[in-house]
Every structure is written in structure tokens, then in C-alpha cells.
N, C-alpha and C positions, 0 to 999 in steps of 0.2 A: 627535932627528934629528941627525946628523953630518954637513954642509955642506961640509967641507973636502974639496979635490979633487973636488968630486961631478960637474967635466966629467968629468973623465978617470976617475972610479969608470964613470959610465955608459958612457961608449967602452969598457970594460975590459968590462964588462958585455954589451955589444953586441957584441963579435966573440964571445964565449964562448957567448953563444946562436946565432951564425952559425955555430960550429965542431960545436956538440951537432945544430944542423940538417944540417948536410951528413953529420955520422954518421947521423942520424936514414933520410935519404935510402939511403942507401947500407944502412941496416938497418931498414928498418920496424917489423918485429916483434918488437924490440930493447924490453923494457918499462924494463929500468933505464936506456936512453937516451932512450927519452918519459916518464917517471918525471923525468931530467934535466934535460930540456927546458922539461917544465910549472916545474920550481923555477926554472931560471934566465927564465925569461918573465916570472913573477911577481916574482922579485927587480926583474929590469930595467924592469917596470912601474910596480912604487914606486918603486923610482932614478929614473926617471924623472917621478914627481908629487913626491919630493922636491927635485929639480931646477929642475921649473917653480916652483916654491912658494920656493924659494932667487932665482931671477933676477925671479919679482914683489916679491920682498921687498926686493933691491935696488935695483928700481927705484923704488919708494917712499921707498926712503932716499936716494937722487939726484934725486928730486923735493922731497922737504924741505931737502935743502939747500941746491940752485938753484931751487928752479920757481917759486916765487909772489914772489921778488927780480925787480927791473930787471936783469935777467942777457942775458949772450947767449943763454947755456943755455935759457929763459923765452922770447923773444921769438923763437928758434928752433921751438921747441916749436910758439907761436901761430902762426907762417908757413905749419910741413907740415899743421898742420889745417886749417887754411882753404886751403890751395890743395888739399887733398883734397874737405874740404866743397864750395866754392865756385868752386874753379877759379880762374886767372886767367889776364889776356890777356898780350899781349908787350911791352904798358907795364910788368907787374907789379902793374897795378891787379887788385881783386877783383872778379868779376861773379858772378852766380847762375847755376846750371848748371838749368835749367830743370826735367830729365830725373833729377837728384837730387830737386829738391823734390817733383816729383811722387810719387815713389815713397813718401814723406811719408803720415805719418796730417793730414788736413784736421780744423783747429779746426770744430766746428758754435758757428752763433752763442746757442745758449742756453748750450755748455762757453765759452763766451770771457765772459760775465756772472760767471759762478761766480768768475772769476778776480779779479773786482772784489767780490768780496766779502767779510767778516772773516774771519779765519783762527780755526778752534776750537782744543781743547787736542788734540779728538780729528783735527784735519786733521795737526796737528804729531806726534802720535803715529804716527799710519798713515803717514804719510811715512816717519818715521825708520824705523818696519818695513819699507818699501819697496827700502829701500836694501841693496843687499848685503852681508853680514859682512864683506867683506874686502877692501871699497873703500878704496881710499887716504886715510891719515888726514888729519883736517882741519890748518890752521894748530897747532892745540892739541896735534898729536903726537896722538889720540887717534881711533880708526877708529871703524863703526856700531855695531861690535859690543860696545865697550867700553861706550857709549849705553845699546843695548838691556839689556845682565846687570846692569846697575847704577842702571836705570830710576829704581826705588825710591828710592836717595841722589842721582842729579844731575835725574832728571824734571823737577822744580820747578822749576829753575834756566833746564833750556832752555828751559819754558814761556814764563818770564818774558822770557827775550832773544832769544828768536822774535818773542813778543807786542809787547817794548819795541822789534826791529828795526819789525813794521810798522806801530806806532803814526808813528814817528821818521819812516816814508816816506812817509808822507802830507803 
């Protein structure tokens, strides 16, 4: 995939489908201009998912460099989510927006037991498959999906310092 310029590829991309449309209009029954169309659509639809796929990947890489530091960048970050999540008043304190929570899946209290319970290899494993491939990588520089293809050689390991985290928090 080729990244560089890909705004201005796409912009370049999108008047050239705007200009094949207005011939299109003006000729309908024009097959080498719908013939043209369908190809620059589809080009500008990948340019377009290579694109998104280009500015999540940056922002992953501006998340590892500032996000999980004592940063502005960090403390920034935690402000807009919670005044999303939770609103706040004209103190600038946090309160609960009631009207959010509700719209909320409600714990039942036999799922809140479960929560107090040991953790198996198999609750650690169904998690990590839980997660999506191309969540932002952990502290380790390394995503779920690096986890999941290489199971077999790090498995064991998270086992143990999953297991060793909830031994430790007891």
C-alpha cells in the first residue's frame, strides 16, 4: 500500500469521479463513461479504506508515544472522555448523566458473582479472541492480533501473567 499524499491522492480521486458523473449525466447511455465511472468508484473506495487505515494507524502511533505518559496529550485525552461519558457541571466537577447510564446493559446479580470468581486458561483465551485484530497495541508495542497468530509460542506466557496479575490482586 503507498501512504504518501493519500489525502490529496483521494481529493484527486474525488473530483475525477465528480467530472466522469456529470459526463455520465449528460450521457447515460455512454457505456465507456459507466464502464469509467464503475473503475474510478472503486479505485476511490480503496483510496479511501487505505486512507482510513493510514490515519488509524497514526493515531496509534501518537497514542504510543504520548497516551499512557503523565502528558498533556494523556490527561487531555482522559478529560474529552469523561466529559462525554459523564458530563460535567460549571464547577468542572464530574457527575453521571443518568440518561447515558441507562441506555447501559444492567449487571444481573448472578453475572456480578461470576466476576468474583478464578479466572480459567479458557476465560483468558475467549477474551483475547474477543478483542478485535486491530485494536491499539498494548504498552508492548504489540496488537490482539499478534496474540492470536502466534498463540502457540507466547500462549503460555500470557497464561501465566494473567494468572500471576490475579493471584497479585488478591
Amino acid at each position: 500500500m503507498e501512504f504518501s499524499n493519500i489525502s490529496q491522492r483521494v481529493e484527486m480521486l474525488r473530483s475525477h469521479v465528480h467530472e466522469v458523473q456529470k459526463k455520465v449525466q449528460v450521457d447515460p447511455c455512454n457505456a465507456e463513461l459507466l464502464y469509467e465511472e464503475c473503475a474510478f468508484v472503486i479505485a476511490y473506495k480503496e483510496l479511501l479504506l487505505q486512507e482510513r487505515d493510514f490515519f488509524c494507524q497514526k493515531s496509534r502511533v501518537m497514542w504510543m508515544r504520548e497516551g499512557d505518559d503523565n502528558t498533556s496529550f494523556f490527561h487531555n485525552s482522559i478529560r474529552i472522555r469523561n466529559a462525554y461519558l459523564f458530563g460535567t457541571n460549571n464547577h468542572g466537577r464530574s457527575h453521571l448523566l443518568p440518561d447515558i447510564v441507562s441506555r447501559g446493559p444492567i449487571l444481573l446479580e448472578e453475572d456480578a458473582g461470576q466476576l468474583c470468581g478464578e479466572v480459567t486458561d479458557a476465560n483468558i483465551y475467549h477474551a483475547l479472541y474477543d478483542i478485535n485484530n486491530n485494536k491499539a497495541p498494548g504498552v508492548d508495542g504489540f496488537n490482539a492480533f499478534f496474540f492470536k497468530s502466534n498463540w502457540q509460542l507466547v500462549g503460555p506466557a500470557v497464561l501465566e501473567a494473567v494468572h500471576s496479575f490475579f493471584a497479585l490482586a488478591k
